[in-house]
N, C-alpha and C positions, 0 to 999 in steps of 0.2 A: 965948793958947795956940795951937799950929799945931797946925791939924785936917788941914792934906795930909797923904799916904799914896800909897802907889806906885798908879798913876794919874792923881792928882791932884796930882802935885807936878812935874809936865813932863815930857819927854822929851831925856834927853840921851844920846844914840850916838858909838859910838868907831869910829877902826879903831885894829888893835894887832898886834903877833907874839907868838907864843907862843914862851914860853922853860923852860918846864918842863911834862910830862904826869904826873909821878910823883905822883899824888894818895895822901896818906896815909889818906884815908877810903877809896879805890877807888871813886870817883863819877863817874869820869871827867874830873873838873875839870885843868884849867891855869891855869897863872899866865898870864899878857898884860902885854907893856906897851905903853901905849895913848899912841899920837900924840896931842901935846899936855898930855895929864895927866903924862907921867913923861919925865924925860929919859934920854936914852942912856948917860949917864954910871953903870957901876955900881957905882961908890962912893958914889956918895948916894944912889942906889936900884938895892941888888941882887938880884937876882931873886928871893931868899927872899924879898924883903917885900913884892913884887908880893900882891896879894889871889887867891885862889881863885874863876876863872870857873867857873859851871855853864854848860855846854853845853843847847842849847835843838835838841830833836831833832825829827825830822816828825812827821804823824801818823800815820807807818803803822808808827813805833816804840812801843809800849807804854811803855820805860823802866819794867815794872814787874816786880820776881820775878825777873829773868832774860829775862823776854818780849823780844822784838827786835833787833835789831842794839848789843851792847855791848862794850867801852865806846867809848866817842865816839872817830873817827880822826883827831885832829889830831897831828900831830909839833911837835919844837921846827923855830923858823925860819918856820913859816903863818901865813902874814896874816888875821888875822880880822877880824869888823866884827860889832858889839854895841850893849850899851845897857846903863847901872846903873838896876837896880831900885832905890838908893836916890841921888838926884840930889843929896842933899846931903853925904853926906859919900863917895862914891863907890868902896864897899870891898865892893861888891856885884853887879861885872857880871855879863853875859849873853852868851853868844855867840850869833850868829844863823847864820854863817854862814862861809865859806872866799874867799877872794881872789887867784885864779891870776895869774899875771904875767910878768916875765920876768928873772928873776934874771943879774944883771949881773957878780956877784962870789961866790963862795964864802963860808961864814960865818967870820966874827971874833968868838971868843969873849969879846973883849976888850972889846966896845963891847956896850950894851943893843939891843935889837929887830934879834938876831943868834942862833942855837942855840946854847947855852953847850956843846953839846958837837962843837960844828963838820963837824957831817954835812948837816944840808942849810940852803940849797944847799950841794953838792959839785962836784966837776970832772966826775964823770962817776959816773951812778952803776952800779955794772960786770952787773949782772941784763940793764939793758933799752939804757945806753949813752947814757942822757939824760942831757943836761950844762949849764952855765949859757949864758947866749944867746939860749936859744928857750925855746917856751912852758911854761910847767907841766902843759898839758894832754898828758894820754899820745901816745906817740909812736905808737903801736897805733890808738888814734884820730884822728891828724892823717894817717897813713899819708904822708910826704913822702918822695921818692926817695932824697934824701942824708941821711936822718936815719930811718933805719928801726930799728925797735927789734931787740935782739940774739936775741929768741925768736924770731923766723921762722927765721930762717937755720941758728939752735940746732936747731930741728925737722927742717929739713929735710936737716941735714950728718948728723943722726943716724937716717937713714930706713933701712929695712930691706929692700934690693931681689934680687930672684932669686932668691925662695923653692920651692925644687922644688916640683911637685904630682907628688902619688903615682901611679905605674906610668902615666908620661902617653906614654912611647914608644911608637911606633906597631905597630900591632897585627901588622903583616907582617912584622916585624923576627923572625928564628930567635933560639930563647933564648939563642943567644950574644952574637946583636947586641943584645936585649934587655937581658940583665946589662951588656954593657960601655956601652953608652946611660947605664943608672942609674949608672956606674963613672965615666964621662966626661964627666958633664954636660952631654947631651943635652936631657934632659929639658925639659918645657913648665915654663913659671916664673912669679910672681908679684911687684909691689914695693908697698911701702908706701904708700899716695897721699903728693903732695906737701901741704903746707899749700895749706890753702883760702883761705887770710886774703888781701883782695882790696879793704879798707875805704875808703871814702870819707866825709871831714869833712863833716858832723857826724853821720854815722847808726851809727857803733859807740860803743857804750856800754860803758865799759871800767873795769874796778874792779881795780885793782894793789897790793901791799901791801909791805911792809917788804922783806921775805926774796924778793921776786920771785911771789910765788904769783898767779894772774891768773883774771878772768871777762872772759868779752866776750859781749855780744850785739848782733849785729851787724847792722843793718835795710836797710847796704848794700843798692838796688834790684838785685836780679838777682844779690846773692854774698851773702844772708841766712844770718847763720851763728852758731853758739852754741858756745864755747871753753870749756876752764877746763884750769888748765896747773897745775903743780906746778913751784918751782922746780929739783927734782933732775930733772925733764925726761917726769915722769909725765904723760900729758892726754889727755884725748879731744877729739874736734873733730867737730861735725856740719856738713856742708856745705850749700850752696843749693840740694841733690835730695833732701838728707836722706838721705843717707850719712854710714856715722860712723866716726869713725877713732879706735883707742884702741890707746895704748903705754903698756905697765907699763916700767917699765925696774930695778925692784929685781924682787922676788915678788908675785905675787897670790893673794888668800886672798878664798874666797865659802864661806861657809856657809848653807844654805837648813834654817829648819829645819823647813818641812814640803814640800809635792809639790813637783817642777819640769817646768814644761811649756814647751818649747821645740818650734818648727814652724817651719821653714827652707825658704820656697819654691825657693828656687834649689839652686845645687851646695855642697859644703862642702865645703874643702880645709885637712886638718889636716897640719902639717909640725913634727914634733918632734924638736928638734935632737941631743939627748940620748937618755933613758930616758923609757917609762912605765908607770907602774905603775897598774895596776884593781884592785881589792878588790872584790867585790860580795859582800854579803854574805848577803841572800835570792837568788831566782832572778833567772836574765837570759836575757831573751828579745830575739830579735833576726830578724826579717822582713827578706829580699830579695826585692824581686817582678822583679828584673831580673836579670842576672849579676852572679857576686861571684868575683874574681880577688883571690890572695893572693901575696905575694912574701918569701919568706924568704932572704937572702943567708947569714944565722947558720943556728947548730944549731936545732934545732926539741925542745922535751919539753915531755909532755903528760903528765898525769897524773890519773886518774880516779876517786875513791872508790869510786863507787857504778857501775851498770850505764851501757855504754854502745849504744846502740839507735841503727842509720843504715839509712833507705831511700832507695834511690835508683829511681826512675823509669826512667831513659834510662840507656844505654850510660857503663859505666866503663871508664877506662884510665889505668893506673898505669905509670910508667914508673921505675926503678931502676938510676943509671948507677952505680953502688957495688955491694958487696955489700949482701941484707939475712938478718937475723937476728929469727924470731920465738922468742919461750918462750913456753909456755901452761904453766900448772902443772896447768888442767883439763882437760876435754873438748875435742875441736874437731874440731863434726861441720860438715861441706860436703855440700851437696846439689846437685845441679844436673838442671833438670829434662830437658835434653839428654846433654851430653858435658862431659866435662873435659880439655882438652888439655893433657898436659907436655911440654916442650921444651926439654933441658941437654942438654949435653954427657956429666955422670957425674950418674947418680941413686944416690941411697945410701937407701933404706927400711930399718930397722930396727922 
């Protein structure tokens, strides 16, 4: 009677490509066909009858419930390197692990330990511009001058530079040179920083996926930096001062759904290209302790429910280069503890 049992029955390891990830259980498994065990020919072994590998994950994966990083990331075309948990009749691998290289040729679906559906290797894959030749390791991480991946350049063709800041015309400018400043584009301006991305092999650690979606954290000595991009060109990007750079490029939506406390040591310069619209729906209060200049090019309406109460401290002066027009439907008593001076042309009291 054979008492071996996985363990005790030796150690036999492969390496292989995977040629299918579609696991009908959802386990993560793939098929492999493994150097030496199976030949390339897939007429005498086609990749349905490859055996189902389980993937052998770290331990800082759970693989339990949902817990951790799921399911396993291998594509068809990845060379892996494993071991059968049952050494004698070998319908039981294991994957241990990924095997980068340097792809020489494109897949042929025609032949085994090739992507039966002929995407990678590819000629070029069009997100990042990586192509057969050179390494499998990211282009983001190798950072090489003629082989730069297509996201830098994507970020930075699409930066957003000479963004006015509000009423930045100079203070001795007459309100006419003032309005036509804001009319002419005078004004002081703002651009979007460029990328920070600055990496050196081997200190970015770079996670890339299907559709282009990307992480980096980057340990680069002196350009330490933290990325995460979205392929339609959404990401933020923290820099080596820790400064952060973030573009939405569809809509952004933040829902808070209790207090918000925000404290902004510096200046804040909002520039709204369009409309905006406030709703507040309890009260709103709002503290200047320094001056507060307004600039209305448009009509101005205000509209008041309830009573309106203003004291003013210091000297006012209103000036009216139009006609104006008041109605009161009630009272409208003026006091002045001096004089009241009027000065027209035709007075008309009724």
């Amino acid at each position: 009677m054979q008492n071996n049992f996985m363990g005790l029955d030796g150690f036999v390891w492969f390496t292989g490509v995977v040629e299918d990830r579609n696991d009908p259980s959802q386990l993560g498994r793939v098929k492999v066909r493994c150097l030496g065990f199976h030949t390339e020919d897939k007429i005498s072994i086609p990749t349905e009858d490859l055996p189902w590998a389980h993937i052998m994950h770290p331990v800082t994966n759970p693989s339990m419930q949902g817990l951790g990083q799921t399911p396993s990331f291998l594509v068809e075309g990845t060379w892996v390197i494993g071991f059968f948990s049952d050494t004698a009749d070998k319908q039981q691998p294991i994957i241990m692990g990924t095997l980068p290289g340097y792809p020489q040729a494109v897949a042929d679906k025609s032949k085994g330990f090739n992507d039966p559906n002929e995407i990678y290797p590819s000629s070029e894959i069009t997100h990042s511009g990586h192509s057969i030749g050179e390494s499998d390791v990211n282009r983001l991480a190798r950072n090489e001058t003629d082989k730069s991946h297509a996201v830098v350049s994507a970020k930075n063709t699409g930066r957003t530079t000479e963004v006015a800041i509000a009423n930045s015309s100079s203070s001795d400018d007459s309100d006419e040179e003032f309005f036509n400043n804001l009319a002419g584009g005078g004004e002081t301006t703002w651009d979007e920083p460029s990328s920070a991305y600055a990496a050196s092999y081997p200190k970015n650690h770079v996670m890339e996926t299907e559709s282009g979606h990307i992480k980096e954290y980057d340990d680069t000595s002196g350009q330490e930096r933290i990325h995460e991009y979205h392929t339609k060109g959404t990401f933020y990007e923290i820099d080596k001062d820790g400064n952060k750079s973030t573009r939405v490029v569809g809509s952004n939506y933040e829902v808070v759904a209790g207090s918000n406390y925000i404290n902004v040591k510096g200046d804040v310069n909002l520039t709204i290209d369009t409309n905006c619209n406030t709703y507040i729906k309890g009260d709103w209060n709002i503290q200047v302790d320094g001056s507060k200049t307004e600039v209305v090019t448009g009509a101005v309406s205000e509209t008041y429910s309830s009573t309106l109460t203003q004291k003013v401290t210091g000297a006012v002066s209103e000036t009216y280069e139009a006609n104006q027009t008041t109605n009161i439907t009630g009272t409208l008593d003026l006091d002045a503890s001096t004089e009241v001076d009027i000065d027209a042309a035709t007075i008309n009291i009724n």
